[in-house]
C-alpha positions in Angstrom: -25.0 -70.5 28.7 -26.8 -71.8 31.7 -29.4 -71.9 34.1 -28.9 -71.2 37.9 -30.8 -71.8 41.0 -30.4 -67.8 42.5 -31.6 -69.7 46.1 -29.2 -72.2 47.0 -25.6 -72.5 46.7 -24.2 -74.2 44.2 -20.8 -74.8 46.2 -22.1 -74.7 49.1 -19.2 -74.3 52.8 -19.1 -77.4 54.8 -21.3 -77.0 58.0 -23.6 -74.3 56.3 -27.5 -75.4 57.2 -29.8 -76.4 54.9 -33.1 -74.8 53.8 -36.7 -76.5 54.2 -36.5 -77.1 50.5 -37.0 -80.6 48.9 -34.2 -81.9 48.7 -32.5 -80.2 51.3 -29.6 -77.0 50.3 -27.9 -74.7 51.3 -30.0 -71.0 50.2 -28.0 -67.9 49.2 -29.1 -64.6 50.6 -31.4 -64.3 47.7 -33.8 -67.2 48.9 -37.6 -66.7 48.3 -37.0 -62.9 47.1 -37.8 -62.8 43.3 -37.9 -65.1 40.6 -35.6 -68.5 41.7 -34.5 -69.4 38.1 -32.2 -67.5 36.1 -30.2 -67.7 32.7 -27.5 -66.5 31.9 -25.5 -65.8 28.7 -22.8 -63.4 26.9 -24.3 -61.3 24.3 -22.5 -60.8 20.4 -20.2 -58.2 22.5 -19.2 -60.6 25.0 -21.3 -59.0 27.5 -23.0 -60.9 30.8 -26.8 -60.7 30.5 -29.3 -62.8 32.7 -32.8 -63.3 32.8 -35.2 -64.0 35.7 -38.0 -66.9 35.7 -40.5 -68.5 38.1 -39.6 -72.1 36.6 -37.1 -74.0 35.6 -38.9 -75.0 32.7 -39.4 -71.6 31.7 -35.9 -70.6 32.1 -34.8 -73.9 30.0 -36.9 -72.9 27.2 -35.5 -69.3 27.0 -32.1 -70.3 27.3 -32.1 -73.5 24.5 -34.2 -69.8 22.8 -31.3 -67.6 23.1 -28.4 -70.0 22.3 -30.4 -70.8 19.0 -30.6 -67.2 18.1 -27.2 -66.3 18.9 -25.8 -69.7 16.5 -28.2 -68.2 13.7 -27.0 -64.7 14.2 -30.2 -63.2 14.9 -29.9 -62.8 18.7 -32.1 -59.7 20.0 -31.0 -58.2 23.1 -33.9 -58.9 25.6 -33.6 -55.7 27.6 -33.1 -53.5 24.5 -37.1 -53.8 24.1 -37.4 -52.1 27.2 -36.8 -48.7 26.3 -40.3 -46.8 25.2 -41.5 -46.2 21.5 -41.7 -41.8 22.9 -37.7 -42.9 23.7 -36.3 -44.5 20.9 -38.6 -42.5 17.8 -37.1 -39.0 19.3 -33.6 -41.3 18.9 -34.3 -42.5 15.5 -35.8 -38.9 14.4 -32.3 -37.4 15.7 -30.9 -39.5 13.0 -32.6 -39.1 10.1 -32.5 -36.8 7.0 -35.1 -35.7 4.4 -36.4 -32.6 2.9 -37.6 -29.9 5.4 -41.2 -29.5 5.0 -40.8 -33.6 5.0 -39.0 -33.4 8.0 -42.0 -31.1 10.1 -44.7 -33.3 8.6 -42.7 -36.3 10.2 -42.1 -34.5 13.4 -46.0 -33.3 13.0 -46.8 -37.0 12.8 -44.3 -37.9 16.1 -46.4 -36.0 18.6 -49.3 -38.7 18.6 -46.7 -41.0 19.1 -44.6 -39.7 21.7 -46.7 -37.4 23.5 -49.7 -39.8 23.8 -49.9 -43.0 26.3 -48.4 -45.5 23.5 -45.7 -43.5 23.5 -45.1 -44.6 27.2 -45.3 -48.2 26.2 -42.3 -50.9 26.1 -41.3 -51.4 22.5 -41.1 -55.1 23.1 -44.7 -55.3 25.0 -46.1 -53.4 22.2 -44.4 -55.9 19.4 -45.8 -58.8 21.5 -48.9 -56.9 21.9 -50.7 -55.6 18.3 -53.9 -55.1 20.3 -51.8 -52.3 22.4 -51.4 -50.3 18.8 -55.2 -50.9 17.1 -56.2 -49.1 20.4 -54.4 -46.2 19.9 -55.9 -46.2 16.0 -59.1 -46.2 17.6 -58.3 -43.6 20.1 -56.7 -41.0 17.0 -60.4 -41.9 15.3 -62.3 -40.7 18.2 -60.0 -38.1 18.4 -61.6 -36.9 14.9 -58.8 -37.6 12.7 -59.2 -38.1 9.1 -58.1 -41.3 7.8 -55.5 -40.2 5.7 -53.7 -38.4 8.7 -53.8 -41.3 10.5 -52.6 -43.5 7.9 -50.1 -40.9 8.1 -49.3 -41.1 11.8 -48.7 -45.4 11.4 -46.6 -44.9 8.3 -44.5 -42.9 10.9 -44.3 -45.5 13.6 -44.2 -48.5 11.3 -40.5 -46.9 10.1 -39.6 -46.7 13.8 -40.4 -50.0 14.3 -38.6 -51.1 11.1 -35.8 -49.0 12.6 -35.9 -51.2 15.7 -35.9 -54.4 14.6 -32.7 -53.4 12.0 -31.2 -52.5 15.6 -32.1 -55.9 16.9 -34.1 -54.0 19.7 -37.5 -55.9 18.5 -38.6 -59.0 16.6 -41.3 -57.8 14.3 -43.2 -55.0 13.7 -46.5 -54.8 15.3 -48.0 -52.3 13.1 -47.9 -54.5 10.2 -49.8 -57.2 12.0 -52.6 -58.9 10.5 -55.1 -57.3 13.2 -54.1 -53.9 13.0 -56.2 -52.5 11.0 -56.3 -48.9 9.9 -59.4 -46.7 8.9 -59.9 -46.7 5.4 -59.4 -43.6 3.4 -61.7 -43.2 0.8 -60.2 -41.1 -2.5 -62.5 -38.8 -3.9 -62.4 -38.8 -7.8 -61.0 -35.5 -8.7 -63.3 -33.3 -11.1 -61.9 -31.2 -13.5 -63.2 -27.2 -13.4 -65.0 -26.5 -17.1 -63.7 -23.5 -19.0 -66.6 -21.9 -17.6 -65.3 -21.6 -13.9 -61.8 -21.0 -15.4 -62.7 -17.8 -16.5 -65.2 -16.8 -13.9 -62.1 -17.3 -11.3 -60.0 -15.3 -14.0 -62.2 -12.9 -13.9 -63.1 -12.8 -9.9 -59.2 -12.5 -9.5 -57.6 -9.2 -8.8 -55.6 -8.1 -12.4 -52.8 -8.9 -10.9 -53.6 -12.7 -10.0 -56.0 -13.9 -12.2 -53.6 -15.3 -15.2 -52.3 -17.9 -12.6 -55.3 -19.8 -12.9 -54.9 -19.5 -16.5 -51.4 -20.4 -16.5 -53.0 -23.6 -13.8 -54.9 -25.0 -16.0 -53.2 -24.5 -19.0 -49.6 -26.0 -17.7 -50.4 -27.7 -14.5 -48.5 -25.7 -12.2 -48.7 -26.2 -8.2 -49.3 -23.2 -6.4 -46.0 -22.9 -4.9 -44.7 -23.5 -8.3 -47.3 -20.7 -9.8 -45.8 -18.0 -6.8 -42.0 -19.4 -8.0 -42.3 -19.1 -11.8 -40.0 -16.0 -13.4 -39.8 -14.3 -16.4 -36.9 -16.4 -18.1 -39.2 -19.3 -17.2 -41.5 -19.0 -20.1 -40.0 -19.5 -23.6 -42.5 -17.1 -25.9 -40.8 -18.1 -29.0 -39.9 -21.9 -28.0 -43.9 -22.1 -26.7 -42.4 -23.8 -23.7 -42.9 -22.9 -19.6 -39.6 -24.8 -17.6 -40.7 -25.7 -14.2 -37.9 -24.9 -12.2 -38.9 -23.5 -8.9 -41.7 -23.4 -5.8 -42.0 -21.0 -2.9 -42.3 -22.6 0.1 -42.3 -22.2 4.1 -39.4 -23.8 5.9 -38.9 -22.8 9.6 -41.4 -20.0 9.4 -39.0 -18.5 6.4 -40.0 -18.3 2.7 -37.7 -20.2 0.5 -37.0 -20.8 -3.3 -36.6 -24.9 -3.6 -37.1 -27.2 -6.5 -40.5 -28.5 -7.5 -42.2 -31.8 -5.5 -40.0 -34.7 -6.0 -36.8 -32.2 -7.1 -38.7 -33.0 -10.9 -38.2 -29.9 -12.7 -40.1 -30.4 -16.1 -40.7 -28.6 -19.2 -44.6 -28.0 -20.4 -45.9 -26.9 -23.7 -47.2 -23.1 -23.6 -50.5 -23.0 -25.0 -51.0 -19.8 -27.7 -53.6 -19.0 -25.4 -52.2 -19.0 -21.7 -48.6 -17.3 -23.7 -50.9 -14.2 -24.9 -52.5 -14.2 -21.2 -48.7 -13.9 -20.0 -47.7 -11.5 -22.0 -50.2 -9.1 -21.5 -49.8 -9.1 -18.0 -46.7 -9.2 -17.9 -46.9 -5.7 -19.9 -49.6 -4.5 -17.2 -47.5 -5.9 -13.5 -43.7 -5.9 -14.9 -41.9 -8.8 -13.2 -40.3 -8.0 -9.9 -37.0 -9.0 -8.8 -37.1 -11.6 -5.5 -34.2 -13.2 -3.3 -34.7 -15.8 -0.8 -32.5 -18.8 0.3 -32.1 -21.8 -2.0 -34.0 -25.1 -0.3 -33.8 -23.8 3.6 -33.6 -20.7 5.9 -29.5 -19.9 5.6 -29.0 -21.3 2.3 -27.1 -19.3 -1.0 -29.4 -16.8 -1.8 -31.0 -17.0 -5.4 -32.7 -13.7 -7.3 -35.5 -14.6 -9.6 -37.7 -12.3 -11.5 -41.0 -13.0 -10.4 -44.3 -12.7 -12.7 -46.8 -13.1 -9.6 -46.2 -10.9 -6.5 -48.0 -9.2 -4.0 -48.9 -4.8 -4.0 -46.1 -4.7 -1.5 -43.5 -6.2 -4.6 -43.1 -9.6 -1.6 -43.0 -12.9 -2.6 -46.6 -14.5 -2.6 -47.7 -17.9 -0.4 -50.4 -19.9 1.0 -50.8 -18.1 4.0 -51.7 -15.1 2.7 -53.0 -16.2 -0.6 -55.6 -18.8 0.1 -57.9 -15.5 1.5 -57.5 -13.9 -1.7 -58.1 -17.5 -3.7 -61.2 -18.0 -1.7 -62.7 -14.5 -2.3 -62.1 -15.2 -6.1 -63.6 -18.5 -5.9 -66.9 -16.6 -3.9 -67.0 -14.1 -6.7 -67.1 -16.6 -9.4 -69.8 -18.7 -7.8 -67.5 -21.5 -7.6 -68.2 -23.7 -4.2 -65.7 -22.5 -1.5 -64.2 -26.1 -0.4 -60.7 -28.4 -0.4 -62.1 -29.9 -3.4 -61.7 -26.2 -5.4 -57.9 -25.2 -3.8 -55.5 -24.3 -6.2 -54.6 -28.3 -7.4 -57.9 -28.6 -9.3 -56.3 -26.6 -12.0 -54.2 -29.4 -12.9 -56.7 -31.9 -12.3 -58.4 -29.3 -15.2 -54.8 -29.5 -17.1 -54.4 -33.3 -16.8 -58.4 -33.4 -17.8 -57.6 -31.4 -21.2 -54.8 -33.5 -22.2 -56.1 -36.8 -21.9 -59.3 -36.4 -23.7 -57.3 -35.0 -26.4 -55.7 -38.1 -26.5 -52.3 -37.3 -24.7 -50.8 -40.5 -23.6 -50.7 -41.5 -19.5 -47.0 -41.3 -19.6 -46.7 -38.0 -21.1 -49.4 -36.4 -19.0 -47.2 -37.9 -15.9 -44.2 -36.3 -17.1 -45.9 -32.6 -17.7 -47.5 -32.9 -14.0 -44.4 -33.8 -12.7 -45.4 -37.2 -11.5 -42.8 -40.0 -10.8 -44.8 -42.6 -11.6 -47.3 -42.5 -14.4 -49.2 -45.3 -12.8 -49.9 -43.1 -9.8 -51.4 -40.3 -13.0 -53.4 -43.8 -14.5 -55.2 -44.3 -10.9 -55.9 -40.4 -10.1 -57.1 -39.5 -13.7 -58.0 -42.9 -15.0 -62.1 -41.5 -15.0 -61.0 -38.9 -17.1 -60.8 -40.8 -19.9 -64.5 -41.7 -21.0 -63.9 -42.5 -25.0 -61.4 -45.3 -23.8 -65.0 -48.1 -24.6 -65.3 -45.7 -27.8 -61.7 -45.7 -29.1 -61.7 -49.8 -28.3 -64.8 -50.8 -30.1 -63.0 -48.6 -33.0 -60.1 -50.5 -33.2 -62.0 -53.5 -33.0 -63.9 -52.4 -35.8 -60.7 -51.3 -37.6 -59.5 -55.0 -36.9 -62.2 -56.7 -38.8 -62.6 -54.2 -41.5 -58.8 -55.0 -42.6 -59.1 -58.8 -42.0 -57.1 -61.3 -39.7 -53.9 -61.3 -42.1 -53.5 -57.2 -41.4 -53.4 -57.5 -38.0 -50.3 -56.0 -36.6 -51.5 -52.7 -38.9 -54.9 -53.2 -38.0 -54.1 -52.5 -34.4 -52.6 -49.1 -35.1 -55.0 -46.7 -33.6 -55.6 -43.3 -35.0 
């Protein structure tokens, strides 16, 4: 590694005149175009790189810079950061795997990256230049987005970044600088339906529909999971439901995949929700239903729905939703996101815990992965948690200090 004078000679001819320059050289045919100092280096590969600067200085700090890097192993490729963050996400999105519907969120999330001006941007100006990125938040919240989407969108580009740096293309990821700073996104407590609303949406329901908002509330299921459940699902005699399947939309296609998370579970089957079943199931026998298993082309799987359309097709949102909203309108129940289809396991989860269901459990019959996820989201369900303390407390010193590892048993 070095640094070269690009406007004299370093061997210069005899005879050959001299610049102006003090002292006095012999200039190249590059003298006074460009930058005049220049470093240059082989890269990991043993390839010749140079750099450009106006000083000498400069040029001496970036080379003692690059010979550092290179001893520590670290060395980033200074023109690598040149290529634009539109460029090198539609690179790293080439490369990466995931579940479909995953897979078009992400791509959903790419457009306000590529297709917007940051997108156009260096990656190493924007990693030297945070303020570059809490512009573009700015710009996605006067574009109207909600904060969750756009907490979305720089989850997104923070993993292209990440992606850049593990390619030595970048130093550090300017999305996770201190000044960025994303809206925040304020979580609603969710509110359970009463039994009341339950059964005025049962009710409001064409026949045909209404038990799945029993069959919600009483197991949990998702809506895709409620249009995928089948007849050798539910375990009468067992008083068990298996959670084995959702319908979803891949590609514009309807598919059969496994439930959120690939967590199939098993629920408990309430006497009441079973007899619910049962009779409809007597009223709207179960139809038989093929799609492909997890994405359009996949092995085709038959399942013999209990929930179907008049036409005898496979129900989803789409289509759905109208019919879920004109139930929710005939019950009096507020037409609003808070009221989809989810708030019957917020109404399941709600049921279990005041009847004293442990958090773990209540995770595991949801489908959650992590119970402390269940604690935070349903947490404000629980209101006797002060009662139940101050009864163990009372328990406590009812039975004396020397009982205390029975004493702490709660009922």
């Amino acid at each position: 590694m070095s640094v070269y004078d690009r406007w004299h000679k370093t061997r210069p001819k005899p005879g050959e005149a001299k610049c102006k320059c003090r002292p006095a050289k012999v200039p190249t045919a590059e003298h006074g175009i460009g930058m005049r100092w220049q470093v240059r280096w082989r890269d990991e590969a043993g390839e010749q790189q140079k750099l450009n600067f106006e000083t000498k200085p400069a040029a001496e700090r970036k080379d003692a810079q690059i010979k550092a890097s290179l001893d520590r192993g670290d060395y980033i490729d200074p023109s690598a950061g040149r290529v634009t963050l539109a460029a090198y996400a539609r690179q790293w999105r080439a490369g990466i795997t995931g579940d479909p519907t995953t897979l078009e969120r992400t791509d959903s999330r790419l457009a306000w990256i590529c297709d917007k001006p940051i997108g156009e941007q260096a990656l190493a100006v924007l990693a030297k230049r945070p303020s570059l990125v809490q512009a573009w938040v700015k710009d996605m919240e006067a574009a109207g987005l909600q904060p969750s989407t756009i907490k979305g969108i720089m989850g997104v580009a923070s993993s292209v970044f990440d992606a850049a740096i593990d390619d030595q293309v970048i130093g550090r990821n300017p999305v996770q600088a201190k000044s960025v700073k994303s809206p925040k996104v304020v979580r609603k407590k969710v509110v359970p339906w009463t039994l009341d609303q339950v059964e005025a949406v049962d009710q409001a329901l064409p026949d045909r529909f209404a038990p799945m908002t029993i069959l919600g509330a009483g197991c949990a299921h998702r809506q895709g999971e409620l249009f995928g459940i089948a007849l050798d699902d539910v375990d009468f005699l067992g008083r068990e439901v298996h959670v084995l399947r959702q319908v979803r939309l891949i590609e514009k296609q309807l598919v059969f995949s496994p439930p959120k998370g690939g967590k199939t579970r098993t629920v408990p089957l309430p006497e009441a929700v079973g007899l619910r079943l049962s009779a409809h199931i007597a009223a709207f026998p179960p139809v038989e239903v093929t799609l492909p298993w997890l994405r359009p082309g996949g092995k085709p799987v038959t399942a013999a729905l209990l929930f179907v359309g008049e036409d005898g097709k496979v129900l989803h949102r789409c289509c759905f939703n109208r019919v879920w909203r004109a139930g929710l309108q005939g019950a009096g129940v507020p037409v609003c996101r808070e009221n989809g289809m989810h708030a019957l396991r917020h109404t399941a989860a709600s049921a279990w815990l005041a009847a004293g269901v442990d958090i773990r459990t209540v995770a595991e019959y949801l489908g959650h992965a992590d119970p402390g996820f269940t604690l935070r989201t349903y947490t404000h369900l629980m209101p006797d948690a002060a009662d139940r303390a101050r009864r163990a407390m009372d328990t406590f010193f009812a039975r004396g200090t020397s009982e205390v590892s029975s004493a702490l048993v709660v009922p």
